[in-house]
C-alpha positions as a Markdown table, in Angstrom:
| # | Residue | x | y | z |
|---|---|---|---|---|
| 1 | Unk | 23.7 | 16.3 | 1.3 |
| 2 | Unk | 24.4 | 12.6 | 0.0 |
| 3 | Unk | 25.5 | 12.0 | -3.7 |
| 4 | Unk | 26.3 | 14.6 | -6.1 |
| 5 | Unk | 25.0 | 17.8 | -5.5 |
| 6 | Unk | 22.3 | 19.2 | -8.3 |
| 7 | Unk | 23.1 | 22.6 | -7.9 |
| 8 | Unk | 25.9 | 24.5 | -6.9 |
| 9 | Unk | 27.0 | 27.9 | -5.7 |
| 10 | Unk | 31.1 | 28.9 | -6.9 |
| 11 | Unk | 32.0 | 31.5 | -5.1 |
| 12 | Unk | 35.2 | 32.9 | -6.9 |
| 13 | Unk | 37.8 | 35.7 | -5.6 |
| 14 | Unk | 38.4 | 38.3 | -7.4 |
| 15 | Unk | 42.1 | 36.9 | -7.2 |
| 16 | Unk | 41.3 | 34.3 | -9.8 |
| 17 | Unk | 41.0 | 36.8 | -12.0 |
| 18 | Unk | 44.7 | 38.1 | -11.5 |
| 19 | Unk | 47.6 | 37.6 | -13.6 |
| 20 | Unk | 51.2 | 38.7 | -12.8 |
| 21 | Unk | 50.9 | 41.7 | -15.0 |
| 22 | Unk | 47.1 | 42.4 | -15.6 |
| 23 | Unk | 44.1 | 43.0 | -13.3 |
| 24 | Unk | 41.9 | 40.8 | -15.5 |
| 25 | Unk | 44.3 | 38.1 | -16.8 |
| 26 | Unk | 43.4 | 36.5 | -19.9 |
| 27 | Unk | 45.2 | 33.5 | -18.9 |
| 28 | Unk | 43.5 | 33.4 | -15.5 |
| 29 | Unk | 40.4 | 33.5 | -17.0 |
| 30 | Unk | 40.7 | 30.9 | -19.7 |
| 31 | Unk | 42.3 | 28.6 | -17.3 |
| 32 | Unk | 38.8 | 29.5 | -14.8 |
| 33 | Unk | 36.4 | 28.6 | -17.8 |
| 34 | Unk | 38.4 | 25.2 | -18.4 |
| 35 | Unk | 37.5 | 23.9 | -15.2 |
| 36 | Unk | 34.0 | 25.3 | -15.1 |
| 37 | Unk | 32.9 | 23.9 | -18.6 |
| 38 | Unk | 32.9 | 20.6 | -18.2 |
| 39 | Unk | 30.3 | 20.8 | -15.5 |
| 40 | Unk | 27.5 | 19.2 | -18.0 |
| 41 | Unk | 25.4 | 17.5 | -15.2 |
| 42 | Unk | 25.3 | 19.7 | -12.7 |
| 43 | Unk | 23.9 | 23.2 | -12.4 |
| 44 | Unk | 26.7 | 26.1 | -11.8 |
| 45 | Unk | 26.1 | 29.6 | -10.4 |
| 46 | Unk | 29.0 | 31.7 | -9.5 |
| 47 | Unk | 29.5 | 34.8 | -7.5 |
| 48 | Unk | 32.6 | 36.8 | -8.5 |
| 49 | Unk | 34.5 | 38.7 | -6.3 |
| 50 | Unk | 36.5 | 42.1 | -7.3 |
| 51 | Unk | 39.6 | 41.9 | -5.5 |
| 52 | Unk | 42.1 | 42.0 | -8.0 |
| 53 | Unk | 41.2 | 45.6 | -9.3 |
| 54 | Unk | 39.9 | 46.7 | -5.8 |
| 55 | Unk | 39.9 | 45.3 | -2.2 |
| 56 | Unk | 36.7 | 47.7 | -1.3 |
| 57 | Unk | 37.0 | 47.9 | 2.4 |
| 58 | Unk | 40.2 | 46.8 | 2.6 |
| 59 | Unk | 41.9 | 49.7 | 1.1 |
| 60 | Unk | 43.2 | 52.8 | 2.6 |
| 61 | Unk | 42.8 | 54.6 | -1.0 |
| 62 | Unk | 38.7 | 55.4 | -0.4 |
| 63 | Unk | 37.0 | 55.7 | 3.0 |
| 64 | Unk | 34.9 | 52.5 | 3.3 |
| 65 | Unk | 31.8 | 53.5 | 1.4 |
| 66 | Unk | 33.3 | 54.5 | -1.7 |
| 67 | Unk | 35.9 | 51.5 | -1.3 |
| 68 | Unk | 32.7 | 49.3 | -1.2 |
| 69 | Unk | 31.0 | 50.9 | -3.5 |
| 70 | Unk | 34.3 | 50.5 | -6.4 |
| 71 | Unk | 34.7 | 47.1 | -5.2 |
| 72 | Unk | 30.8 | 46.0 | -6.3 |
| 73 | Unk | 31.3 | 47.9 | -9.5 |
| 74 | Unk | 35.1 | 45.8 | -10.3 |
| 75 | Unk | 33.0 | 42.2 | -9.9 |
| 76 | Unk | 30.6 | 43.4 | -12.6 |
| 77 | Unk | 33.3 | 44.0 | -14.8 |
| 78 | Unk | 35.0 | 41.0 | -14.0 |
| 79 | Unk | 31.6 | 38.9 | -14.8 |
| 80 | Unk | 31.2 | 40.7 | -18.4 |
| 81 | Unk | 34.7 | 39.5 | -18.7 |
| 82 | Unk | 34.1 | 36.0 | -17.7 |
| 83 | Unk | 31.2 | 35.7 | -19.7 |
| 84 | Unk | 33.4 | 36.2 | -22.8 |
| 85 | Unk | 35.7 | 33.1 | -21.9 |
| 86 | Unk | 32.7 | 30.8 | -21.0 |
| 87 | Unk | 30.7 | 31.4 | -24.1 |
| 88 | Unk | 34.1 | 30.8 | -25.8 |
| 89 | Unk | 34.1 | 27.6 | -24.8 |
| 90 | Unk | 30.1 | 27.1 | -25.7 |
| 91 | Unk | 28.6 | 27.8 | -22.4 |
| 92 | Unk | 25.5 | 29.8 | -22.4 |
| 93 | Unk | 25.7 | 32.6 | -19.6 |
| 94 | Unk | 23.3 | 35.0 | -17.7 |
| 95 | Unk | 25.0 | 38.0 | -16.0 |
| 96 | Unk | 23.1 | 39.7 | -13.0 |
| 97 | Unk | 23.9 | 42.2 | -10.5 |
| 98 | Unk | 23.2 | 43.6 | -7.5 |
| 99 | Unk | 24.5 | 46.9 | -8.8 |
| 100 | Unk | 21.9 | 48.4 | -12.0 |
| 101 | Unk | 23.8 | 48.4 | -15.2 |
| 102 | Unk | 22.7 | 48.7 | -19.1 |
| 103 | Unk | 25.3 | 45.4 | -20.1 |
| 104 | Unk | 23.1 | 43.3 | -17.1 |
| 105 | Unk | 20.2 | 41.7 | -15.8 |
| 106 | Unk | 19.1 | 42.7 | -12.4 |
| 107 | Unk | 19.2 | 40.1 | -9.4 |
| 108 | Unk | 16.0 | 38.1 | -10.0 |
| 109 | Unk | 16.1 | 34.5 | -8.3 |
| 110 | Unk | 13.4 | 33.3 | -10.3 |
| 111 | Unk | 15.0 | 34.2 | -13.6 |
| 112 | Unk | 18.3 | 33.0 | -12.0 |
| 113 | Unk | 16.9 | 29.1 | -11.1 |
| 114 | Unk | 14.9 | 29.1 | -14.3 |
| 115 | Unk | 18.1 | 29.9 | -16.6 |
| 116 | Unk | 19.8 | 26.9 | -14.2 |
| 117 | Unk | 17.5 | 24.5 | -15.1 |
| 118 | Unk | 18.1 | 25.5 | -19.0 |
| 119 | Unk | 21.9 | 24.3 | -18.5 |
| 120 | Unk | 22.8 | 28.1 | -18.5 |
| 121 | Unk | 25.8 | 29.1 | -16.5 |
| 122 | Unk | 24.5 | 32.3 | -14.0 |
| 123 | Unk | 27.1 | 34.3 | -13.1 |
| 124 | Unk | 26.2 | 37.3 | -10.0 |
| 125 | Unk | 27.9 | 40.7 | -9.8 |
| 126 | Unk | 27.6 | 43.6 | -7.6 |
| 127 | Unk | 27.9 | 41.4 | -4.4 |
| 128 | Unk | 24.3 | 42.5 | -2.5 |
| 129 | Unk | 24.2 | 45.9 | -3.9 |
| 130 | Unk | 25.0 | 47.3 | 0.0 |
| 131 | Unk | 28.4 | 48.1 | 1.2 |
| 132 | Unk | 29.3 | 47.0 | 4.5 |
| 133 | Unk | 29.3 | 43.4 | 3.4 |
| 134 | Unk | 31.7 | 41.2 | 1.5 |
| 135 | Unk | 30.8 | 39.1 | -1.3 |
| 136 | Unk | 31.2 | 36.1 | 0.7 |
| 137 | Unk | 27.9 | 37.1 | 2.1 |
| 138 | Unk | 26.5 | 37.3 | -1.4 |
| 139 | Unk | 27.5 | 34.0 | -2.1 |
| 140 | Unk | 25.5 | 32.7 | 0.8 |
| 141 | Unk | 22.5 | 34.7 | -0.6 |
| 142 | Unk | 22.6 | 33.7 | -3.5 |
| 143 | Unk | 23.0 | 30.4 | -2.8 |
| 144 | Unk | 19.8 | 30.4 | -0.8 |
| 145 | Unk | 17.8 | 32.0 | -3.4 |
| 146 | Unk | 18.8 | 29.5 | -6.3 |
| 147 | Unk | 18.6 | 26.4 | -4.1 |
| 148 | Unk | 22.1 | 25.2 | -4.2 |
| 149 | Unk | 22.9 | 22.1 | -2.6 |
| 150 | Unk | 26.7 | 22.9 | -2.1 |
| 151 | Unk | 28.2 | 26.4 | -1.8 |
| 152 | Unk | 31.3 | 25.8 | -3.3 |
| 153 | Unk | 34.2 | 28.5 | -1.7 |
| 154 | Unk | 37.3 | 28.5 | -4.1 |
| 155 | Unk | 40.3 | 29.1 | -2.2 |
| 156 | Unk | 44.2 | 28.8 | -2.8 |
| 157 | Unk | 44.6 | 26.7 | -0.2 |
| 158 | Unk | 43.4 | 23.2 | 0.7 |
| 159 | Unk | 40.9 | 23.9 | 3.0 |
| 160 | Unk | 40.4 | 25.3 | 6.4 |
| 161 | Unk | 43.5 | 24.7 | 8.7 |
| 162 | Unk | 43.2 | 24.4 | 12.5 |
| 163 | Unk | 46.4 | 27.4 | 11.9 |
| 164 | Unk | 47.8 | 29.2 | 9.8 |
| 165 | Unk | 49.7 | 26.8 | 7.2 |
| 166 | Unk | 51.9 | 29.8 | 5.7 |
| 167 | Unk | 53.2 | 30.2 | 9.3 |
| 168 | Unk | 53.0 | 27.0 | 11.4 |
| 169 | Unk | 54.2 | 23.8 | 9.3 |
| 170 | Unk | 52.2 | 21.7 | 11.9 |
| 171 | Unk | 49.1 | 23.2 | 11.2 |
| 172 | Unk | 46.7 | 20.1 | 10.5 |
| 173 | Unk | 43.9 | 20.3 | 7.5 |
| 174 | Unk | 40.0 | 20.2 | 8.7 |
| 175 | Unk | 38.7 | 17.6 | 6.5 |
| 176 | Unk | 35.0 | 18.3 | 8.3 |
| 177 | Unk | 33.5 | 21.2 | 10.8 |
| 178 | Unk | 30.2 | 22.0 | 12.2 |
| 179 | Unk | 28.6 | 25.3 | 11.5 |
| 180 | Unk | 29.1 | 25.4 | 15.6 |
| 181 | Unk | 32.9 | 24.5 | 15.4 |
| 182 | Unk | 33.9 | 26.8 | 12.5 |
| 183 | Unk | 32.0 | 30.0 | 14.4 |
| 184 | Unk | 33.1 | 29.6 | 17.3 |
| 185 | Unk | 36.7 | 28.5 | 16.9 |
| 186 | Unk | 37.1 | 32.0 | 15.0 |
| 187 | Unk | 38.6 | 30.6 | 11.8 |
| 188 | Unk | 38.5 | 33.4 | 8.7 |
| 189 | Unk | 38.3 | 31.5 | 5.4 |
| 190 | Unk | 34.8 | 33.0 | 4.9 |
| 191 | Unk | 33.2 | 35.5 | 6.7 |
| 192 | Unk | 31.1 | 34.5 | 9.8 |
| 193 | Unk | 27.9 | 36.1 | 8.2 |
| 194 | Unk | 28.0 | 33.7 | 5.4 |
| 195 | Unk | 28.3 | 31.1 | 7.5 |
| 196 | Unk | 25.8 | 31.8 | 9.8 |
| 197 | Unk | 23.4 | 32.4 | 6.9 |
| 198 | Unk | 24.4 | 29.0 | 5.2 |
| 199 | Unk | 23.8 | 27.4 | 8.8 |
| 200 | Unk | 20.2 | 29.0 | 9.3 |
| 201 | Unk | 18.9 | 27.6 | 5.6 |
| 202 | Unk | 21.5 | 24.5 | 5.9 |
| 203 | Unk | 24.0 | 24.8 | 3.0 |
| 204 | Unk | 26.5 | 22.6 | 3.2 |
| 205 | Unk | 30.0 | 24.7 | 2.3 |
| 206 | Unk | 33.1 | 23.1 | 0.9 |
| 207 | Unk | 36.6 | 25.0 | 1.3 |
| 208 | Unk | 38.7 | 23.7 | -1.5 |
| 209 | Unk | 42.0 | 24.6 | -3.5 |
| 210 | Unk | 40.7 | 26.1 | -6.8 |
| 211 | Unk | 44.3 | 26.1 | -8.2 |
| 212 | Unk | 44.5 | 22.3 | -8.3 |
| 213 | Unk | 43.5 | 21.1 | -12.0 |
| 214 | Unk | 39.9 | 19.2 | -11.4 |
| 215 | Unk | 39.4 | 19.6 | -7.9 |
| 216 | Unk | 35.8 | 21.6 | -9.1 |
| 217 | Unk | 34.8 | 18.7 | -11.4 |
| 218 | Unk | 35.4 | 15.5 | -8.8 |
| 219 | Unk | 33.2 | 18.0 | -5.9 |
| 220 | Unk | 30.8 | 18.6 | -8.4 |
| 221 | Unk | 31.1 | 14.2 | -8.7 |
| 222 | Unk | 30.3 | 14.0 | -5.2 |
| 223 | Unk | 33.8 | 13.8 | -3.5 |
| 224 | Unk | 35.1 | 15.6 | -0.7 |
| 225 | Unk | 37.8 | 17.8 | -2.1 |
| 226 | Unk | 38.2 | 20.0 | 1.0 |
| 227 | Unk | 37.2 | 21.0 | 4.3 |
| 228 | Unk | 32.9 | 19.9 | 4.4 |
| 229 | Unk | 31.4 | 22.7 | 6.7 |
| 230 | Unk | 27.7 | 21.8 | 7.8 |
């Protein structure tokens, strides 16, 4: 990909969403809908993840079915909650999920790329509507079916280290990997199945730190922000 990308694919923890009393934090989400607003000349889907109310396979609460199956149901409230903020700040938004709900649309790329091209902000829930898989995945599924040039991962760190930053203070930032290199070299940032799948259809994949003001508006301005993986 050369330029600014057209399209692109924010994939948001459910993390984001947290505040240091609240599940869904009001401030976390205002904060979220600053830096996506601006994004006038460029086209902005986001899958949300559900982490902060439930880690789905990663708890011990639920065997991993049910864990899964609370976890896709937390990022469809956490999009009707986002929704809120954006159109608070005059963005138009379309909510679909993978999981059927009255208060949303069901996944429909078509509908999706058509409410893109409208300047509409699309926001996906219910991760693939399958347990067994992370959101991550759903990111690089969506990101297929809309045609995004850039899948955008939000993270709280820089990018993707060649260690583990939090315990080696050596551990050097990745400005740029290979599909190849970040497979087989093991690192966990995203999940290998989202890689792989961005790999197959080429979709370029950007690591970047979502909690530095701006970062989301100079990648969606063509700059390198974090680690490139493609």
């Amino acid at each position: 990909m050369r330029g600014s990308p057209r399209r692109i694919l924010l994939k948001l923890s459910g993390e984001a969403f947290h505040g240091p009393e609240e599940a869904i934090s009001s401030s976390a989400l205002s904060r979220i809908a600053g830096e996506v607003a601006p994004l006038q000349d460029v086209e902005v889907a986001i899958v949300v993840g559900g982490g902060n109310i439930i880690r789905g396979g990663r708890t011990d609460a639920f065997e991993r079915i049910e864990g899964d199956t609370l976890g896709m149901l937390a990022t469809v409230l956490n999009a009707l909650a986002f929704r809120s903020y954006l159109e608070r700040v005059g963005r138009d938004v379309l909510v679909q999920s993978a999981v059927a709900t009255e208060w949303t649309e069901p996944i429909s790329p078509r509908e999706a790329r058509k409410a893109l091209s409208d300047g509409t902000v699309v926001l996906f829930a219910g991760g693939t509507g399958s347990p067994l898989v992370t959101t991550d995945t759903a990111a690089a599924l969506r990101a297929v079916s809309v045609g995004a040039d850039l899948l955008a991962k939000a993270s709280n760190v820089d990018g993707v280290y060649d260690d583990d930053p939090a315990v080696h203070t050596d551990a050097r930032l990745q400005s740029e990997l290979s599909y190849a290199e970040y497979l087989a070299k093991g690192y966990a940032v995203m999940d290998r199945i989202a890689v792989e799948i961005c790999a197959e259809h080429t979709v370029p994949i950007e690591v970047f730190n979502f909690d530095r003001s701006g970062a989301l508006e100079e990648l969606a301005a063509g700059k390198r922000v974090g680690t490139r993986i493609a």
